[in-house]
C-alpha positions in Angstrom: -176.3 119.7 30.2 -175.9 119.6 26.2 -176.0 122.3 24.5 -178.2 122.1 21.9 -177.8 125.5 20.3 -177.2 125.7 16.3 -174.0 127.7 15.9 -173.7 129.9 12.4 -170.3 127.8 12.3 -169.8 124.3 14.0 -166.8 122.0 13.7 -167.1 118.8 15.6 -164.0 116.5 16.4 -163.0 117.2 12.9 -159.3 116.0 11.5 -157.4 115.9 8.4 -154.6 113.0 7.0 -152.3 114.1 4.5 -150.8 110.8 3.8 -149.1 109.3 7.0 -149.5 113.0 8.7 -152.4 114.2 11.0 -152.2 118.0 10.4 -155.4 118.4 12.1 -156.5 116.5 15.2 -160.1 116.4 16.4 -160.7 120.1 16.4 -163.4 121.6 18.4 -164.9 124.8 17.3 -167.8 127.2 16.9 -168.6 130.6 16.0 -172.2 132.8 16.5 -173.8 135.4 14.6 -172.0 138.5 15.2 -169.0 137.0 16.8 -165.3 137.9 16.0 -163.3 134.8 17.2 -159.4 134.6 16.8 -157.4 131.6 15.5 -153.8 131.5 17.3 -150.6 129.2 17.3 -147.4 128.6 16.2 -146.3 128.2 12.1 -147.5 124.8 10.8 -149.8 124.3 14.3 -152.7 123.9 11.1 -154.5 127.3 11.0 -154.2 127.7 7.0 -155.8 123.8 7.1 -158.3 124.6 8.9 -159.6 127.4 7.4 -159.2 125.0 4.2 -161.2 122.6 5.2 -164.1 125.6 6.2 -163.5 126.8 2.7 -164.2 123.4 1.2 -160.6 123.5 -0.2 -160.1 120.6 2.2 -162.7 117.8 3.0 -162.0 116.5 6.7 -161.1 112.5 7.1 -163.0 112.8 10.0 -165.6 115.0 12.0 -168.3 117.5 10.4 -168.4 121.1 9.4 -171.4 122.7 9.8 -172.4 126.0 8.6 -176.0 128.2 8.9 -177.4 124.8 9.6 -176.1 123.2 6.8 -173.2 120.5 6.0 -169.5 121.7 4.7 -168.4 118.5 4.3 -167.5 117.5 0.6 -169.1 120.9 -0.9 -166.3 123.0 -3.4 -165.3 126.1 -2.3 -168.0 128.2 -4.3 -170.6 126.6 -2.9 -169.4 127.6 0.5 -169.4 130.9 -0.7 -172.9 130.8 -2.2 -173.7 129.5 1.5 -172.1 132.4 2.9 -168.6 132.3 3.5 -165.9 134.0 2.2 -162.2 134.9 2.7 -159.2 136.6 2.3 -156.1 135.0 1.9 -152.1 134.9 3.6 -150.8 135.9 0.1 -153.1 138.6 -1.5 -154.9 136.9 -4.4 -156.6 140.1 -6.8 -157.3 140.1 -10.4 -153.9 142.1 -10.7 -154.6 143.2 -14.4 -158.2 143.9 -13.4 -159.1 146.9 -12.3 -159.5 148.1 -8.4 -163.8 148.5 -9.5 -164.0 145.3 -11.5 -162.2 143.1 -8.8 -165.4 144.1 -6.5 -168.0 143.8 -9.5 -166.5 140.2 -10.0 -167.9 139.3 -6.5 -170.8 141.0 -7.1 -171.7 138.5 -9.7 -173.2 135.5 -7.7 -176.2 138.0 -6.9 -177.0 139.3 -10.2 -180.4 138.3 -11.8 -180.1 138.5 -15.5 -179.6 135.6 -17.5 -176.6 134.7 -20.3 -179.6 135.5 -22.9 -180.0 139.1 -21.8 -176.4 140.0 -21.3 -175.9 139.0 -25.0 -178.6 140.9 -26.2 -178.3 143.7 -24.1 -182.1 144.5 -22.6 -182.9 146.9 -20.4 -182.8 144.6 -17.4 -179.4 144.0 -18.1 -178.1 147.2 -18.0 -180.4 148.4 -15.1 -178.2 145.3 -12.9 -175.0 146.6 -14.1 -175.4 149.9 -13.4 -177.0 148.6 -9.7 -173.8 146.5 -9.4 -171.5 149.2 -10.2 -173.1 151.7 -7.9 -172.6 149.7 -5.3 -169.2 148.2 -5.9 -168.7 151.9 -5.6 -170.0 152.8 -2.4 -168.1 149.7 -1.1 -164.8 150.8 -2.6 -166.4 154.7 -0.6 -166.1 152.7 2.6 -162.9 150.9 2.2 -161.4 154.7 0.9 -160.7 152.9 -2.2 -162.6 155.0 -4.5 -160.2 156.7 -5.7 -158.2 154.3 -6.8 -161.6 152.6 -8.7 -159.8 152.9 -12.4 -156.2 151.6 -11.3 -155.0 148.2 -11.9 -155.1 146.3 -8.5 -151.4 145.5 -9.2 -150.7 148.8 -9.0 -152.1 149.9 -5.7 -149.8 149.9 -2.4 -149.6 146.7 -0.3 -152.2 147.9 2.5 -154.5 148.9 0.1 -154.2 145.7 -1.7 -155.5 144.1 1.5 -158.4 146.4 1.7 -158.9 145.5 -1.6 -159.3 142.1 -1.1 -161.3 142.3 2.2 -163.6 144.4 0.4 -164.3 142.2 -2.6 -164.6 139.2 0.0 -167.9 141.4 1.5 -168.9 142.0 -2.1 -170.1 138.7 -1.7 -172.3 139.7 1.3 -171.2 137.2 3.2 -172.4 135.3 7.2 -168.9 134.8 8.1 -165.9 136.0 6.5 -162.3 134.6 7.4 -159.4 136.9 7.7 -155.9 134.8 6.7 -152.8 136.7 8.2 -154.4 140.3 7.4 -152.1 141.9 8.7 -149.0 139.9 7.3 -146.7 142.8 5.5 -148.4 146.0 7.2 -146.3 148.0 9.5 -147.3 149.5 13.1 -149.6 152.1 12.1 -151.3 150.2 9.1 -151.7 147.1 12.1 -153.7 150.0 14.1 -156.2 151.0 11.4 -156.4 147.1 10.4 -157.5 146.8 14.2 -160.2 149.6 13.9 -161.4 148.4 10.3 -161.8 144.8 11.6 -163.9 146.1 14.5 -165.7 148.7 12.2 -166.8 145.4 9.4 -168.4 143.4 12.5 -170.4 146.1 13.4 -171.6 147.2 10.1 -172.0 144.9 8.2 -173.5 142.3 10.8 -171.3 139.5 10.4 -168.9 136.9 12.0 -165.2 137.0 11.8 -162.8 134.4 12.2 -159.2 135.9 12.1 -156.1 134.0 11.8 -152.9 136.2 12.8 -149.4 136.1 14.6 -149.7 139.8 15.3 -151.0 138.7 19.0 -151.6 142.7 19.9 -154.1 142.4 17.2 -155.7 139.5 17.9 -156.3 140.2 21.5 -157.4 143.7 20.9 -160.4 142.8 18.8 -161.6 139.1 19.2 -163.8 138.4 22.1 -162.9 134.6 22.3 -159.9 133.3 20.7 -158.8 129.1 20.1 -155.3 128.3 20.3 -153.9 125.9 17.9 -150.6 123.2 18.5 -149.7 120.5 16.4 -153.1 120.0 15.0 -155.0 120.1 18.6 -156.5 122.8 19.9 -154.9 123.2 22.9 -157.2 126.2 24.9 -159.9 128.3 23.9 -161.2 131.1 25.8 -161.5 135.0 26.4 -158.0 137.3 25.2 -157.8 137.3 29.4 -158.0 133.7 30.1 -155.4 133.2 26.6 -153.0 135.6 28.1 -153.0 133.7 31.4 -152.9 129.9 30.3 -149.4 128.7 30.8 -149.4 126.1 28.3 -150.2 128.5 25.7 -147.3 130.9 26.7 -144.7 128.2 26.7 -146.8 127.0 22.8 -146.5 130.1 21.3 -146.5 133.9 23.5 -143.2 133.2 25.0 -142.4 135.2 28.1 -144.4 135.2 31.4 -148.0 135.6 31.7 -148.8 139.1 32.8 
């Protein structure tokens, strides 16, 4: 039987040539509404590219992206994000001289309603939007514990808040689906844990999909309720964090040890 269902995110054989090299090989995937799916494999198994190619930083050489309905294939990246994606990346990218408030009010921007006219001149609606959009770039800083730090440069913050930083300016956007690149590259043990709990905590309240890249595995099987497993370009098992932990071709690709 087919299954005919429309997926919030739907990639269909889709590969990628960079020259004479496949980095991506007819990769099946889709995530629901509400979902938080994990992307898994070795370095250079083409995680990053596919995410890329989701982001429209990459347009596949073959197979279609589909997102909300609608087709990802040749769009630029901020029209994605005006569709309803956005991301975080492997090496935090913040408005470092910017500061910790104006780094979420940045994101804020797509949705505000006054016009280059009024911002010049200054009316009333203008000012009644920014005070909106600073309120609540506020109370999303509030959430993220941030608020504090709402006057500091971004560069000066610690590392892990840094990476709050950027996942809360990536929901600033108020995005369907937001992609999580290696979140948890840089943070020690107890900064993994809360990461865990904050991951599991967005989903929830704010409604959304998550697709989370990581190589911390204790991570990735503690939140993500079906997980794909990347090699060489092909996707070499998908399934529950069980069935993952059990499937002997993806211990010898990338767990190591014996299944337990």
């Amino acid at each position: 039987m087919t299954d005919t269902k429309q997926h919030l995110l739907d990639m269909k054989d889709v590969s990628i040539v960079f020259g004479g090299l496949r980095a991506v090989s007819n990769v099946n995937l889709h995530i629901d509404t509400g979902e938080l799916v994990g992307l898994i494999g070795p370095n250079g198994a083409g995680k990053t590219t596919a995410f890329n190619m989701i982001t429209g930083v990459y347009t596949p050489t073959e197979g279609t992206i589909h997102f909300d309905g609608n087709l990802v294939n040749g769009k630029k990246s901020f029209q994605v994000t005006q569709m309803g994606m956005a991301r975080t990346f492997q090496n935090i990218r913040l408005f470092a001289d910017l500061s910790v408030l104006d780094n979420v009010k940045i994101a804020m921007n797509m949705h505000i309603k006054y016009n280059l006219p009024e911002a010049i001149l200054r009316v009333k609606k203008y000012f009644q939007q920014e005070d909106e959009v600073t309120r609540r770039a506020m109370d999303l800083l509030k959430l993220f514990h941030l608020d504090g730090h709402a006057d500091d440069l971004a560069k000066n913050l610690p590392y892990g808040a840094q990476r709050r930083l950027e996942i809360a300016r990536a929901l600033a956007t108020e995005p369907k689906l937001l992609l999580l690149d290696e979140p948890a590259a840089g943070m020690n043990p107890q900064e993994t844990k809360e990461l865990m709990e904050m991951i599991r905590w967005i989903r929830d309240n704010f409604h959304i999909a998550i697709l989370l890249i990581e190589h911390d595995m204790g991570l990735v099987m503690g939140v993500c309720e079906r997980i794909y497993v990347l090699e060489y370009g092909f996707c070499i098992a998908s399934g529950t964090p069980d069935e993952i932990r059990k499937n002997k071709r993806v211990i010898k690709a990338y767990l190591g040890g014996e299944a337990s």
